[in-house]
Jmol script that loads the backbone (N, CA, C; Angstrom):
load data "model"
ATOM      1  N   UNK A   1      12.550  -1.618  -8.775  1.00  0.00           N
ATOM      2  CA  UNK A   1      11.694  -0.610  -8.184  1.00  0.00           C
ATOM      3  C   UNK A   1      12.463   0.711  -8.217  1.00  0.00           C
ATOM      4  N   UNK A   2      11.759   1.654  -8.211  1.00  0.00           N
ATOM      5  CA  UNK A   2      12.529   3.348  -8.937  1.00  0.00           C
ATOM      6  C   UNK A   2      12.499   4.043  -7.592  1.00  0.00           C
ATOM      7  N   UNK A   3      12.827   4.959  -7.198  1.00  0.00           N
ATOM      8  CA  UNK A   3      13.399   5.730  -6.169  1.00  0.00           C
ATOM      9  C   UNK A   3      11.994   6.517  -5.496  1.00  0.00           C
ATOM     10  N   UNK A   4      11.475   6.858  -6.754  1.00  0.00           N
ATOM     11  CA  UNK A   4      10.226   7.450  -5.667  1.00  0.00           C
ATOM     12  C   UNK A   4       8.803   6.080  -5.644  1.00  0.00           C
ATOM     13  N   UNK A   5       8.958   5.267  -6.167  1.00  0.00           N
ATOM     14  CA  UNK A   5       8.302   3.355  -5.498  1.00  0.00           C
ATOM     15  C   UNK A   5       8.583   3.653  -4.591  1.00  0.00           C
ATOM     16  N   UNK A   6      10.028   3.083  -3.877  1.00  0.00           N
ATOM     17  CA  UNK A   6      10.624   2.879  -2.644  1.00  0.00           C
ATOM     18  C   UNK A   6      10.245   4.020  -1.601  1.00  0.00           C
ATOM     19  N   UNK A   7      10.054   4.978  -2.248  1.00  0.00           N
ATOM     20  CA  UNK A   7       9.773   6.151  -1.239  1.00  0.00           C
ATOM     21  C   UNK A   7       8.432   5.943  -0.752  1.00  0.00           C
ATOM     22  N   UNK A   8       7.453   5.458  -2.048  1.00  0.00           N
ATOM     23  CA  UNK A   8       6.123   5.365  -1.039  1.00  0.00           C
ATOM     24  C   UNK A   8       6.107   4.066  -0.398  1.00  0.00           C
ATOM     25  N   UNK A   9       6.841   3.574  -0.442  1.00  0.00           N
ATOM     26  CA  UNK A   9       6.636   1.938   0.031  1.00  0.00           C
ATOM     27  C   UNK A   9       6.930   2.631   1.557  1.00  0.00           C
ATOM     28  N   UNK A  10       8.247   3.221   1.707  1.00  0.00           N
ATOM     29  CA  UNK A  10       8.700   3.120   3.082  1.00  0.00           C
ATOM     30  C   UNK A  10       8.174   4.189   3.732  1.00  0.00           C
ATOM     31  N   UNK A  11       6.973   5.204   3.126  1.00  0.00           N
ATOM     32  CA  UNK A  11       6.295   6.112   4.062  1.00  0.00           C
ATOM     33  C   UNK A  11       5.501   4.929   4.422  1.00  0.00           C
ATOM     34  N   UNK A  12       4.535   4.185   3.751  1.00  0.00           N
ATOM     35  CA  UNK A  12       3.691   3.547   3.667  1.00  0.00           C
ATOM     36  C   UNK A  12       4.146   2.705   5.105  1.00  0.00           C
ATOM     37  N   UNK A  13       5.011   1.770   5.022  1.00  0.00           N
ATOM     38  CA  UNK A  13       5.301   1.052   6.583  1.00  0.00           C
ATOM     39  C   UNK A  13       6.240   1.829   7.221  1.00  0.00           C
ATOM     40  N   UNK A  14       6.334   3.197   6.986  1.00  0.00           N
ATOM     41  CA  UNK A  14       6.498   4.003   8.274  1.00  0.00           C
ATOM     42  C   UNK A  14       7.860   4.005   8.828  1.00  0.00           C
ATOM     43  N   UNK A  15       8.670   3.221   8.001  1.00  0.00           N
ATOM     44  CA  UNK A  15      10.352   2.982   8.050  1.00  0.00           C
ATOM     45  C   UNK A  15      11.058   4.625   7.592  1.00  0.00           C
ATOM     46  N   UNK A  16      11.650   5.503   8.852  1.00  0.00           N
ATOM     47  CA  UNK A  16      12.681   6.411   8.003  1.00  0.00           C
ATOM     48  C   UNK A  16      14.232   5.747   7.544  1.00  0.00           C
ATOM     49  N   UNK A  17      14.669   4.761   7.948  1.00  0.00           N
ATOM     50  CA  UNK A  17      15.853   4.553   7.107  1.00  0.00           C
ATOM     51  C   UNK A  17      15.947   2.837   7.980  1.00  0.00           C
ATOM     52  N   UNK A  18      16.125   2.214   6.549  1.00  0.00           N
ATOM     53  CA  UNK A  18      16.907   0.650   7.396  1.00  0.00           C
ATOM     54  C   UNK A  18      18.115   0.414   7.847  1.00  0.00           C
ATOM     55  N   UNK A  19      18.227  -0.190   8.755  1.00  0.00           N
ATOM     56  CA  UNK A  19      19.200  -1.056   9.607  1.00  0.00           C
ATOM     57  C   UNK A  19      19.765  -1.669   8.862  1.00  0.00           C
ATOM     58  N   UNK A  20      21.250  -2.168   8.630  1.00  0.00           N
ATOM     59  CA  UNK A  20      21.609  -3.243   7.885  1.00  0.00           C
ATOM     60  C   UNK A  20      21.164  -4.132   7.733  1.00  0.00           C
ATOM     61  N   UNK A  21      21.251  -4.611   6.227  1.00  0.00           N
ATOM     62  CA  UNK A  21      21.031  -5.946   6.074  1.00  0.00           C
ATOM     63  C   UNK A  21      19.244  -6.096   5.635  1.00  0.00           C
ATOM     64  N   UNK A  22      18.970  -5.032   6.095  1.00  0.00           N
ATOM     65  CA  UNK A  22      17.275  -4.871   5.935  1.00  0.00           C
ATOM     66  C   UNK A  22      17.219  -3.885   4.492  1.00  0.00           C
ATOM     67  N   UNK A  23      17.665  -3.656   3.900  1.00  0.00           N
ATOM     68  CA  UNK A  23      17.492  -3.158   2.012  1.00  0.00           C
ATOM     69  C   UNK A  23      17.037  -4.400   1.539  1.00  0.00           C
ATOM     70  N   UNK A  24      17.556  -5.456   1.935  1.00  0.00           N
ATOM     71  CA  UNK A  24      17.808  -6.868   0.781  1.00  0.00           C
ATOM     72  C   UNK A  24      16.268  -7.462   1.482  1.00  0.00           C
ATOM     73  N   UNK A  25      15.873  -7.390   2.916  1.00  0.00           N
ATOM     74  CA  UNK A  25      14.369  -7.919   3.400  1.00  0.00           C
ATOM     75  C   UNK A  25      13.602  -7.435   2.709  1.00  0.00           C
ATOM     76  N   UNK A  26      13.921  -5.571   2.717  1.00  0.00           N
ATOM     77  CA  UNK A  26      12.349  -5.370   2.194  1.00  0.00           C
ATOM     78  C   UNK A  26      12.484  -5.291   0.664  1.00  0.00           C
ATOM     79  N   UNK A  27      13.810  -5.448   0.229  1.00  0.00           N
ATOM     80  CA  UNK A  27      13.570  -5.902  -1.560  1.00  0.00           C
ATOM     81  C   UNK A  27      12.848  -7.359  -1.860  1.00  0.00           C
ATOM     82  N   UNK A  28      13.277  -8.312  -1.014  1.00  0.00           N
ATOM     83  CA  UNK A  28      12.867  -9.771  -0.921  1.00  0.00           C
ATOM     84  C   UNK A  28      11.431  -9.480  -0.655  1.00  0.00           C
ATOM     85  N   UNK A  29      10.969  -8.685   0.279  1.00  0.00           N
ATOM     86  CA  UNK A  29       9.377  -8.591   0.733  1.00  0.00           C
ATOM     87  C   UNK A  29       8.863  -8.197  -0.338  1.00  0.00           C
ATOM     88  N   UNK A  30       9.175  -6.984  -1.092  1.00  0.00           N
ATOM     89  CA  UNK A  30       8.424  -6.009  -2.064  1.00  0.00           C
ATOM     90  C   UNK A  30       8.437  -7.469  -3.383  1.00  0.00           C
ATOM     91  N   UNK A  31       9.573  -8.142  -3.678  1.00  0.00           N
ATOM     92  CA  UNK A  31       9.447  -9.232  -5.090  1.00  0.00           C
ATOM     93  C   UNK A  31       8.781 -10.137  -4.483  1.00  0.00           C
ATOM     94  N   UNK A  32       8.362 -10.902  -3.476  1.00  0.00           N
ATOM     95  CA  UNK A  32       7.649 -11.683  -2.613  1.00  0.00           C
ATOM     96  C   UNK A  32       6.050 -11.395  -2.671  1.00  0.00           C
ATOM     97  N   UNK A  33       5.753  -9.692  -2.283  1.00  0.00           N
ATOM     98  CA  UNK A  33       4.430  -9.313  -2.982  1.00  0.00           C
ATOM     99  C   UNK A  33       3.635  -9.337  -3.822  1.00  0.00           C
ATOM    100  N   UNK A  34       4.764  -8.827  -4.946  1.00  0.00           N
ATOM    101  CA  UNK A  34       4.382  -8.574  -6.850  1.00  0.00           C
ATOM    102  C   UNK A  34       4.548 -10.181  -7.186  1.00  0.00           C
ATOM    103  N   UNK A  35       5.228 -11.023  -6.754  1.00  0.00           N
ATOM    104  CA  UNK A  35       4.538 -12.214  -7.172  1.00  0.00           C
ATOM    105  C   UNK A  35       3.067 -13.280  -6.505  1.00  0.00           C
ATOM    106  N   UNK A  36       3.121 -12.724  -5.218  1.00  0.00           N
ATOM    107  CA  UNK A  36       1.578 -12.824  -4.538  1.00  0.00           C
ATOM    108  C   UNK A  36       0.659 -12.656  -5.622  1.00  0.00           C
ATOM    109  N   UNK A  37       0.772 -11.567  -5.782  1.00  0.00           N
ATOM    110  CA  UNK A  37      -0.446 -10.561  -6.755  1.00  0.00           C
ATOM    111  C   UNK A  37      -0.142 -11.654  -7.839  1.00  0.00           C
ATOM    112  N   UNK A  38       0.845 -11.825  -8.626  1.00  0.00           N
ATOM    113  CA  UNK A  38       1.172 -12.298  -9.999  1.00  0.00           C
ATOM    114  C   UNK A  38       0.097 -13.647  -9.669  1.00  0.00           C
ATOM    115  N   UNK A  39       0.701 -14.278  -8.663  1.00  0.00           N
ATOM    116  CA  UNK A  39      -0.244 -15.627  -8.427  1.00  0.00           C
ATOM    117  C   UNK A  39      -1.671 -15.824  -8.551  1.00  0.00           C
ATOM    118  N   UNK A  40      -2.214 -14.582  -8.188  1.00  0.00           N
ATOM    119  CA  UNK A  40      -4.351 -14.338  -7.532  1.00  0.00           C
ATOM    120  C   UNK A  40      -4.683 -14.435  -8.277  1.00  0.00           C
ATOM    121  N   UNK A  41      -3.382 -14.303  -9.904  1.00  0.00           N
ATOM    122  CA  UNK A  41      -4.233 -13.763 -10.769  1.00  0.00           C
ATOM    123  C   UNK A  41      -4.378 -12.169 -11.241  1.00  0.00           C
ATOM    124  N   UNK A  42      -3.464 -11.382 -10.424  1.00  0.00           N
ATOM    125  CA  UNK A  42      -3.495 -10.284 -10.696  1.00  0.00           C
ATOM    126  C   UNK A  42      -2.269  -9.254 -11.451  1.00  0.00           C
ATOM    127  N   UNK A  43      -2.243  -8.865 -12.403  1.00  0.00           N
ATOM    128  CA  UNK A  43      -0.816  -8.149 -13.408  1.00  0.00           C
ATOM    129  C   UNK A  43      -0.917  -6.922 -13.141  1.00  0.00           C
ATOM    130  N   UNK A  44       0.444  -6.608 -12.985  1.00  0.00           N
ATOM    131  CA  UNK A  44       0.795  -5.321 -12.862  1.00  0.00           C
ATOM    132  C   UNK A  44       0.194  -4.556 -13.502  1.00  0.00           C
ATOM    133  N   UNK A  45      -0.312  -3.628 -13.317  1.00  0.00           N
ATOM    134  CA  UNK A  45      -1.522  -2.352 -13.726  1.00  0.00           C
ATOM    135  C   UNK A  45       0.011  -1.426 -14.567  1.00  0.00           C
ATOM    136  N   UNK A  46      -0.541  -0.264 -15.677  1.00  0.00           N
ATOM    137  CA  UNK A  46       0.348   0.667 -16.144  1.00  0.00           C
ATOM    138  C   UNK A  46      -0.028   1.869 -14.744  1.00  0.00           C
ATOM    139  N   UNK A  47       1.516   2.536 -14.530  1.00  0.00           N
ATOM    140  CA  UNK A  47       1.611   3.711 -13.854  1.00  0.00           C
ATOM    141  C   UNK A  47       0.621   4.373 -14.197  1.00  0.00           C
ATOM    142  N   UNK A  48       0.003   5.657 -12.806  1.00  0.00           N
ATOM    143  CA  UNK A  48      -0.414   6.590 -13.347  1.00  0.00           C
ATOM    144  C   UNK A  48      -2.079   6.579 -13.514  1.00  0.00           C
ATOM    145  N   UNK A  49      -2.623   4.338 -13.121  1.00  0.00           N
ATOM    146  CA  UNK A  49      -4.050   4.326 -12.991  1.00  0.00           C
ATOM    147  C   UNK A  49      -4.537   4.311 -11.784  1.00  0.00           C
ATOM    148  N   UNK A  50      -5.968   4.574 -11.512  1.00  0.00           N
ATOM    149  CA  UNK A  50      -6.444   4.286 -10.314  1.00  0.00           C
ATOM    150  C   UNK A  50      -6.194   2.561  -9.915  1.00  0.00           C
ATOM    151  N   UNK A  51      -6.049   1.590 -10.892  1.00  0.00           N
ATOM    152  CA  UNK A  51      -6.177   0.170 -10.985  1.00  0.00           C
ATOM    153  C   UNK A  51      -4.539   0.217  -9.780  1.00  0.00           C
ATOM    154  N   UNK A  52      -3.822   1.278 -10.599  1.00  0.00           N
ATOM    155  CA  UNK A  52      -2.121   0.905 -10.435  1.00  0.00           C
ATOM    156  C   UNK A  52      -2.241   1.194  -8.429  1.00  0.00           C
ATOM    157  N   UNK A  53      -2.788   2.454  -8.281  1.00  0.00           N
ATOM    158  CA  UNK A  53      -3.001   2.739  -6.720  1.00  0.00           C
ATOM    159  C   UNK A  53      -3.853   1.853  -6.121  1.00  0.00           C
ATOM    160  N   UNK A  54      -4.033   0.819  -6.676  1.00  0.00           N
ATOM    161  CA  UNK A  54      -4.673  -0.166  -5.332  1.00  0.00           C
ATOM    162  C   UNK A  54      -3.927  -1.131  -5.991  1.00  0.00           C
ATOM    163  N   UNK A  55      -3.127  -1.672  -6.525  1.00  0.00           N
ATOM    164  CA  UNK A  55      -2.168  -2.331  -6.610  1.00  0.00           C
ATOM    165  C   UNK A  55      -1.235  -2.194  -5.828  1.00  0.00           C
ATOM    166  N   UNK A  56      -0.621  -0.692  -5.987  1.00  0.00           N
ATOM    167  CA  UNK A  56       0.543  -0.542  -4.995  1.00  0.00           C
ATOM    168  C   UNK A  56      -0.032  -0.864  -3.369  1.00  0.00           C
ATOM    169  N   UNK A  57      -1.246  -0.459  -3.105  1.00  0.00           N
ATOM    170  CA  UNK A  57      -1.770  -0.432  -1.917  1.00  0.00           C
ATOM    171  C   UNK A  57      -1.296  -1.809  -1.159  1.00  0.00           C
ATOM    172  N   UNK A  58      -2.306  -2.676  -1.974  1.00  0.00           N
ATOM    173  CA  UNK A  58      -2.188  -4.095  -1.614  1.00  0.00           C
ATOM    174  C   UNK A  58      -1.056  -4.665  -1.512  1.00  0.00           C
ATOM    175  N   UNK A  59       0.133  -4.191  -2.779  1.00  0.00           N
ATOM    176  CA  UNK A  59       1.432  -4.613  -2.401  1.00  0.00           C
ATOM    177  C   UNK A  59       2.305  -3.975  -1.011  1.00  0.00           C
ATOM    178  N   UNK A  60       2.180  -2.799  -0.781  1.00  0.00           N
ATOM    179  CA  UNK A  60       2.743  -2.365   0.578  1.00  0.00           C
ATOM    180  C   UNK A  60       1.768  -3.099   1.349  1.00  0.00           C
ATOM    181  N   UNK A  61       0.984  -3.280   1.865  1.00  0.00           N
ATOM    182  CA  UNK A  61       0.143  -3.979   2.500  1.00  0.00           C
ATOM    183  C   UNK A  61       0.814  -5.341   2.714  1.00  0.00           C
ATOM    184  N   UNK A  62       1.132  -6.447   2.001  1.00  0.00           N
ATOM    185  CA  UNK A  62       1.386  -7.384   2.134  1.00  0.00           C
ATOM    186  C   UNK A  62       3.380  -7.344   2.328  1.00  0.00           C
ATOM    187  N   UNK A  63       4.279  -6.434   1.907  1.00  0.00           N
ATOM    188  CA  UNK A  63       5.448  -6.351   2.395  1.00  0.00           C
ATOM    189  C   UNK A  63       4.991  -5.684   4.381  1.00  0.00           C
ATOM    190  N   UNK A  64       4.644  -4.386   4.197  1.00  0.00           N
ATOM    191  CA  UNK A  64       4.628  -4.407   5.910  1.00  0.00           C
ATOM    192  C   UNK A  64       4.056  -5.554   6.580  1.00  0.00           C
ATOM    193  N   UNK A  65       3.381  -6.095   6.383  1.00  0.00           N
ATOM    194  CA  UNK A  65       2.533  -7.751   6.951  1.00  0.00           C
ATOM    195  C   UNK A  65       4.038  -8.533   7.142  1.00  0.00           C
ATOM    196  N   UNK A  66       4.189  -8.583   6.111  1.00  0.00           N
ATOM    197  CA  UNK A  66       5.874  -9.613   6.065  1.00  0.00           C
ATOM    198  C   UNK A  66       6.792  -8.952   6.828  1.00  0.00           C
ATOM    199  N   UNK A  67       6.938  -7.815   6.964  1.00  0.00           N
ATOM    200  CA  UNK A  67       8.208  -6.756   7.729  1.00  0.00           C
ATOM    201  C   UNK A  67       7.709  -7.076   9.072  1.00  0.00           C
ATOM    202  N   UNK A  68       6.562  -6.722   9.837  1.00  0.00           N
ATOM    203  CA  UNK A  68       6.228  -6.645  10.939  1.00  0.00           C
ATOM    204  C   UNK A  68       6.091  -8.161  11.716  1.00  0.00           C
ATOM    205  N   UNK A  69       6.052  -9.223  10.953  1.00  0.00           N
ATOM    206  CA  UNK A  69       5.385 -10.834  11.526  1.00  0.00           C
ATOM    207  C   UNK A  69       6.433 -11.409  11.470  1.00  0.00           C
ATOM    208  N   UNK A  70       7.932 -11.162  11.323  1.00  0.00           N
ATOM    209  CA  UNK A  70       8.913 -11.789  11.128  1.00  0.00           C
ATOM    210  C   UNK A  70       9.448 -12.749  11.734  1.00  0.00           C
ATOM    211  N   UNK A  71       8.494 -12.884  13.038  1.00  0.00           N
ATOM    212  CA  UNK A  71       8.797 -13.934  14.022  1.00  0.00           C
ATOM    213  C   UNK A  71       8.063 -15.375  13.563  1.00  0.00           C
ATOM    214  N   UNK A  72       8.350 -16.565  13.919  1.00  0.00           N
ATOM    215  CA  UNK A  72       8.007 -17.560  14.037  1.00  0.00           C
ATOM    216  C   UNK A  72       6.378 -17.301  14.084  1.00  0.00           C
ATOM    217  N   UNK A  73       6.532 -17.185  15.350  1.00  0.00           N
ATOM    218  CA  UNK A  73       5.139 -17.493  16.038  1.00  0.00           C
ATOM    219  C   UNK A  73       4.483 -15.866  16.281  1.00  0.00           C
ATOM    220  N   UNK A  74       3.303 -15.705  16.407  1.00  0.00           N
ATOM    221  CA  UNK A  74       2.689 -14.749  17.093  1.00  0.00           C
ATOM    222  C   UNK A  74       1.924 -14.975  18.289  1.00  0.00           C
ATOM    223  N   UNK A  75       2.115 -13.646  19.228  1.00  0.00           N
ATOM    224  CA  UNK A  75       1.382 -13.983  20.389  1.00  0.00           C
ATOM    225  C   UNK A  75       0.810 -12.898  20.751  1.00  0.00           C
ATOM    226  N   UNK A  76       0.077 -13.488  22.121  1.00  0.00           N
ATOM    227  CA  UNK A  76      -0.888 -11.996  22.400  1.00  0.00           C
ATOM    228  C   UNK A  76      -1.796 -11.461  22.115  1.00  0.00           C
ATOM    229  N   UNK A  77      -2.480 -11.606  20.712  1.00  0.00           N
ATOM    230  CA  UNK A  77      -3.087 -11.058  20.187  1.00  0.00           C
ATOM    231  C   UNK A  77      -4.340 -11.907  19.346  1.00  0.00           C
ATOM    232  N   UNK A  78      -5.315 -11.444  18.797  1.00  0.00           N
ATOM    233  CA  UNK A  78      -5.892 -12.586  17.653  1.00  0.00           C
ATOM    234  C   UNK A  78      -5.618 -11.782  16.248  1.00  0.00           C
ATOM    235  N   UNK A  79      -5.022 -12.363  15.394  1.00  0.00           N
ATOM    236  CA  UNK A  79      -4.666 -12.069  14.513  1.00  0.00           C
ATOM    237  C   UNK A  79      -5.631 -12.485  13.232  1.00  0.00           C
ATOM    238  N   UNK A  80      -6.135 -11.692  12.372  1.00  0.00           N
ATOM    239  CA  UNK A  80      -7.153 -11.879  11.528  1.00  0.00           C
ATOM    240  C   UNK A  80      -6.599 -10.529   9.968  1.00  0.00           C
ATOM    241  N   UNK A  81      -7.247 -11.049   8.986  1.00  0.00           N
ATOM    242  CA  UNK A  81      -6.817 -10.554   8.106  1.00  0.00           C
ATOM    243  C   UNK A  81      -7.418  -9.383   7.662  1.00  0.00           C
ATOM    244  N   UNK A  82      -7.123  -8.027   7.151  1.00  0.00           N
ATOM    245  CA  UNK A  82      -7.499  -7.051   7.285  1.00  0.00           C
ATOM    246  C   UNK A  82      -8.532  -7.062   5.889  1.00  0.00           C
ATOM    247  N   UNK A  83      -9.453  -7.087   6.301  1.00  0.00           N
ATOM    248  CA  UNK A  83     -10.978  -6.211   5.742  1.00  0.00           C
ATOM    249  C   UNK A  83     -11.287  -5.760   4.227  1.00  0.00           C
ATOM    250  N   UNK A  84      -9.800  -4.707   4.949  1.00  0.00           N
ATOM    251  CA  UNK A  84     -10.066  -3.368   3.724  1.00  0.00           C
ATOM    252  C   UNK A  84      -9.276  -4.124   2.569  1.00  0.00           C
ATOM    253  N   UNK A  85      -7.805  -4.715   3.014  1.00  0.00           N
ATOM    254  CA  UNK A  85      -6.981  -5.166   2.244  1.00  0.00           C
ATOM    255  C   UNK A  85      -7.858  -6.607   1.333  1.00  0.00           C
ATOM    256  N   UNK A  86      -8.373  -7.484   1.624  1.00  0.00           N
ATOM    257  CA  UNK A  86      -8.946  -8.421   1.248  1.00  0.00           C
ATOM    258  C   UNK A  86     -10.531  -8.300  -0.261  1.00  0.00           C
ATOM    259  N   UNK A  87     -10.872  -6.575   0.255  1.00  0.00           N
ATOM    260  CA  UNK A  87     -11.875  -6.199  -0.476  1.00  0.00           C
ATOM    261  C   UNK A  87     -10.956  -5.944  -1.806  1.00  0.00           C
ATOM    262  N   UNK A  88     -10.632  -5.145  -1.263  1.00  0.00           N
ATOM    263  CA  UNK A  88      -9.589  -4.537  -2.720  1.00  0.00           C
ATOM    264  C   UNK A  88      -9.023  -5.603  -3.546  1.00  0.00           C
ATOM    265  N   UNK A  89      -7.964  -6.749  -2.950  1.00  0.00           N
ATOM    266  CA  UNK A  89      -7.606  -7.896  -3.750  1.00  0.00           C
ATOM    267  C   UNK A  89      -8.778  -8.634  -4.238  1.00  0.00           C
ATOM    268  N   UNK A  90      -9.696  -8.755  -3.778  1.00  0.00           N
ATOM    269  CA  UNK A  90     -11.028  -9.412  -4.353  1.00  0.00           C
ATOM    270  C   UNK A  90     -11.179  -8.528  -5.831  1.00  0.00           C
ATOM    271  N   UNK A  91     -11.202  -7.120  -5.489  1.00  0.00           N
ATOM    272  CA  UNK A  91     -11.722  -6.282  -6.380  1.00  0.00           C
ATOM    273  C   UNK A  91     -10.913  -6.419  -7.725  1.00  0.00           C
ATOM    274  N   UNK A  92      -9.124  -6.663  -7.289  1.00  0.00           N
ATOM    275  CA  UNK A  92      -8.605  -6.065  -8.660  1.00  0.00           C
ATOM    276  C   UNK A  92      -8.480  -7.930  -9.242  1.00  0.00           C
ATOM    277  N   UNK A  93      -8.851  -8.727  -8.266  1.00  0.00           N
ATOM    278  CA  UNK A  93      -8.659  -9.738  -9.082  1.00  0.00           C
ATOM    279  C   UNK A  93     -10.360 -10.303 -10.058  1.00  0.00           C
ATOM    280  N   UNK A  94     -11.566  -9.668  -9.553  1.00  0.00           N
ATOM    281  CA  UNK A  94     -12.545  -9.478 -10.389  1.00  0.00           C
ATOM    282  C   UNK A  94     -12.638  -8.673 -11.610  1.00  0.00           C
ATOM    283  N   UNK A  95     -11.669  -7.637 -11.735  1.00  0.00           N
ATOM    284  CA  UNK A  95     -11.766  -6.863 -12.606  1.00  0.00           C
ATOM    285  C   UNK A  95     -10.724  -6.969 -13.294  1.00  0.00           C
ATOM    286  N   UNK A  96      -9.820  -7.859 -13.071  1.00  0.00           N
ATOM    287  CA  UNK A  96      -8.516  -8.171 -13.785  1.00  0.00           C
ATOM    288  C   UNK A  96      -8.514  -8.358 -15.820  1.00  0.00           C
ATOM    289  N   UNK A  97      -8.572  -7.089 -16.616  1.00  0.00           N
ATOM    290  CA  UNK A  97      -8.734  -6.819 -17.918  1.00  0.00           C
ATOM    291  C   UNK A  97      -8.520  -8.473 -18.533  1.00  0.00           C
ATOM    292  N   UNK A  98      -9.139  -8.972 -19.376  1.00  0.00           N
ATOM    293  CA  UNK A  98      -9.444  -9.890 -20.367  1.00  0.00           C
ATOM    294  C   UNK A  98      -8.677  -9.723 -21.319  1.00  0.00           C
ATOM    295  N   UNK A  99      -6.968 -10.491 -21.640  1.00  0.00           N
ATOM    296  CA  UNK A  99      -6.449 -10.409 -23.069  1.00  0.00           C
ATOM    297  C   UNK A  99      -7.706 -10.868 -24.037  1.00  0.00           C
ATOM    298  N   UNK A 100      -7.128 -10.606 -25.455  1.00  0.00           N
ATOM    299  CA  UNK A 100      -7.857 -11.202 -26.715  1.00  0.00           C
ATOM    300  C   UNK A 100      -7.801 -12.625 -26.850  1.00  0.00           C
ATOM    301  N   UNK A 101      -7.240 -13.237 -26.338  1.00  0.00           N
ATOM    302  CA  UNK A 101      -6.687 -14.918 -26.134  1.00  0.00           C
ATOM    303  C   UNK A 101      -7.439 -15.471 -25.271  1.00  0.00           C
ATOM    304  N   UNK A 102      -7.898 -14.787 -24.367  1.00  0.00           N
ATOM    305  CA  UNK A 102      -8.770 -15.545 -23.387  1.00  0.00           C
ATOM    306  C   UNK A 102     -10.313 -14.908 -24.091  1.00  0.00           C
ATOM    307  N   UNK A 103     -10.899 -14.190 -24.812  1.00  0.00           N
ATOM    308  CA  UNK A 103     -12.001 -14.240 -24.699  1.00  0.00           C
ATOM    309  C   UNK A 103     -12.918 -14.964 -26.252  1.00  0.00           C
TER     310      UNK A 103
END
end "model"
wireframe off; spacefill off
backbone 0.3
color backbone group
């Protein structure tokens, strides 16, 4: 990941600088993501598309999820999966481009 990635990642969950030991979490979170996505069914988009900005979306999306839930258990609260985030992964995995091999 390149210097200004990381930069929107960590406006994105709102981190101004990590604590030790936390570079290597949210590198583990951010490769933990991009293979989420890899799994749905969904490939890295080229820089620079609208496809690529809801890629990145969904991937900060699912590292802050991982940054913030780090506990075992959750409490307090009802916890349900966000909406907006779920439309979009629906979206880029419906529209996910067709190699020549598959069609």
């Amino acid at each position: 990941m390149d210097e200004a990635r990381k930069a929107r990642l960590m406006a994105y969950c709102r981190i101004d600088a990590l604590e030790e030991g936390e570079e290597a979490l949210r590198q583990g979170l951010y490769e933990a993501a991009v293979s989420y996505m890899e799994q749905a069914g969904i490939s890295e988009p080229e820089e620079g598309t609208a496809r690529r900005a809801q890629y990145d979306l969904c991937v900060n999306y699912l590292v802050l999820d991982g940054y913030d839930r780090r506990d075992v258990t959750i409490t307090g609260t009802i916890v349900s999966a966000n909406p907006a985030f779920r439309r979009m992964l629906t979206q880029l995995k419906l529209t996910e481009p067709v190699s020549n091999l598959d069609t």
